[in-house]
N, C-alpha and C positions, 0 to 999 in steps of 0.2 A: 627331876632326874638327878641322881647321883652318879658319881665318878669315884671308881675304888685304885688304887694301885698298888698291884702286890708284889715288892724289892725283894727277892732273898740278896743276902747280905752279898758283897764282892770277894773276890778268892781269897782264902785267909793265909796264912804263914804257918808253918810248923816247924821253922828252925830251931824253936826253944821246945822241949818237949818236955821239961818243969812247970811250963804255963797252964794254970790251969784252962781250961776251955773256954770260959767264960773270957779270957782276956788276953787270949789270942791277938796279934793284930791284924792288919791286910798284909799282903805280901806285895812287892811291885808290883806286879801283875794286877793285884786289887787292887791298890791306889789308882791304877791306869784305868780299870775299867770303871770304877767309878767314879769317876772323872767323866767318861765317855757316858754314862746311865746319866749323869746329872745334867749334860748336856743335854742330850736327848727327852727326857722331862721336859726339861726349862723350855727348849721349844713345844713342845708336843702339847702341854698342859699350863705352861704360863704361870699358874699362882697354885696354893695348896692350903686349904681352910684347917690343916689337921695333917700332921706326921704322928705316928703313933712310931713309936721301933723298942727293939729290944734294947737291955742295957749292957750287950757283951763290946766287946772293942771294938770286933771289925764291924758290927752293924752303924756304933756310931761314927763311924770312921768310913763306913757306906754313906753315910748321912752326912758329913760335914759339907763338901763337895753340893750336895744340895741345899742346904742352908744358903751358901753364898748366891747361889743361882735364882732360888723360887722364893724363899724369905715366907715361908707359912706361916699364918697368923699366930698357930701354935701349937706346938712341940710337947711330945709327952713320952718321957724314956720310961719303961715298963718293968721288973723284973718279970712278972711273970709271962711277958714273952716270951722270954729265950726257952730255947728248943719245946714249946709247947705243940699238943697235937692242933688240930686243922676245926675238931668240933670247939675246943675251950677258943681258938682264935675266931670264930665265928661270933662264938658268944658275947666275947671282947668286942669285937663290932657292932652288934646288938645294942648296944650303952654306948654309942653314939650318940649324940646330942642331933638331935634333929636340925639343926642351924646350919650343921655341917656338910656341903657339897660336894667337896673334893676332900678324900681323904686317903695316906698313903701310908701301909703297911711295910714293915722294914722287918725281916724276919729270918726265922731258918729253916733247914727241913730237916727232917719230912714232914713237919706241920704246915710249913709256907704250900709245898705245893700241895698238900691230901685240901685244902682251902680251895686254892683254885679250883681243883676238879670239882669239891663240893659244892660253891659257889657255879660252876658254870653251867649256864644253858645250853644242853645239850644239840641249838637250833642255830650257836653260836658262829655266826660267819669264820670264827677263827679257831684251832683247835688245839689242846694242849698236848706236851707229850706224857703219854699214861703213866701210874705211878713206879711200874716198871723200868721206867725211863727216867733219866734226868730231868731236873728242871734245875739248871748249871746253876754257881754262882755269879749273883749278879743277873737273874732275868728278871723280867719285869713282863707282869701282868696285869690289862688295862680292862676294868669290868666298867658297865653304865646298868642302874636299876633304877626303876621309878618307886616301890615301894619303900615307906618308911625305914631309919636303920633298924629301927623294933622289931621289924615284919619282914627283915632280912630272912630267905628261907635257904634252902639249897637249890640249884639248880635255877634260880630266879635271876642271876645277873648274864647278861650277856659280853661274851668275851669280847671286845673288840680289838685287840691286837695282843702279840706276846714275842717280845723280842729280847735276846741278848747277847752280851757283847759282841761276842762274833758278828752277829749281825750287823753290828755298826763297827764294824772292822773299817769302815772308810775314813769314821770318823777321828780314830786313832793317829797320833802321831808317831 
């Protein structure tokens, strides 16, 4: 059985609007909530065979905060993640290394969530919100599949949870 989890990045900053996109950073607010996401990881899942993430600011800047918490065996910053659609990050997953258990997608949208819904079993105890709808920064979606990452198909993983920050609005300081 595998373990996928799919981070869009934490709220970004737009103070500087010279920046290009790509290097943006968090804003307060994203620092806080990811901080609150890496906590909740860290307990939820323990360790991480595999961070794949984009190479733009706030994603790694989503990701640092996890680093110190889960310590993945290994880490792989992407260019061609950042703002890719849902079918090419699918594919990205596909060339997974079979070795690989747990593995955690760091990303943006509208490709982070058009993945999810691809990805999810429609029998999925838990459900996402459609793509009409947000999937905020900073949510996190927790899929389990038993097939190969090769044999990754659509609608083959089941969601089992899909939370964010708000949601752990308690655990905020």
């Amino acid at each position: 059985m595998h373990a996928l989890y799919l981070l869009r990045h934490a709220k970004s900053s737009w103070t500087d609007d010279k920046l290009d996109d790509h290097d943006r950073p968090l804003s307060k607010r994203g620092r806080r909530d990811a901080e609150a996401m890496a906590r909740h990881l860290a307990a939820k899942v323990g360790t991480l065979d595999l961070v794949l993430s984009s190479t733009a600011a706030r994603t790694r800047a989503t990701l640092a905060p996890l680093l110190e918490r889960l310590k993945p065996r290994r880490i792989l910053l992407d260019r061609d993640l950042y703002l890719a659609p849902g079918s090419a990050l699918l594919e990205r997953l596909r060339d997974t290394d079979e070795g690989i258990g747990t593995a955690l997608l760091i990303g943006h949208n509208p490709g982070l969530h058009e993945l999810a819904l691809l990805l999810a079993d429609p029998e999925s105890p838990v459900d996402l919100p459609p793509l009409s709808d947000k999937f905020p920064t900073g949510a996190l979606a927790s899929f389990r599949f038993a097939p190969a990452w090769r044999r990754l198909k659509p609608h083959a993983a089941t969601l089992m949870a899909y939370v964010t920050p708000r949601d752990l609005s308690d655990d905020r300081e």
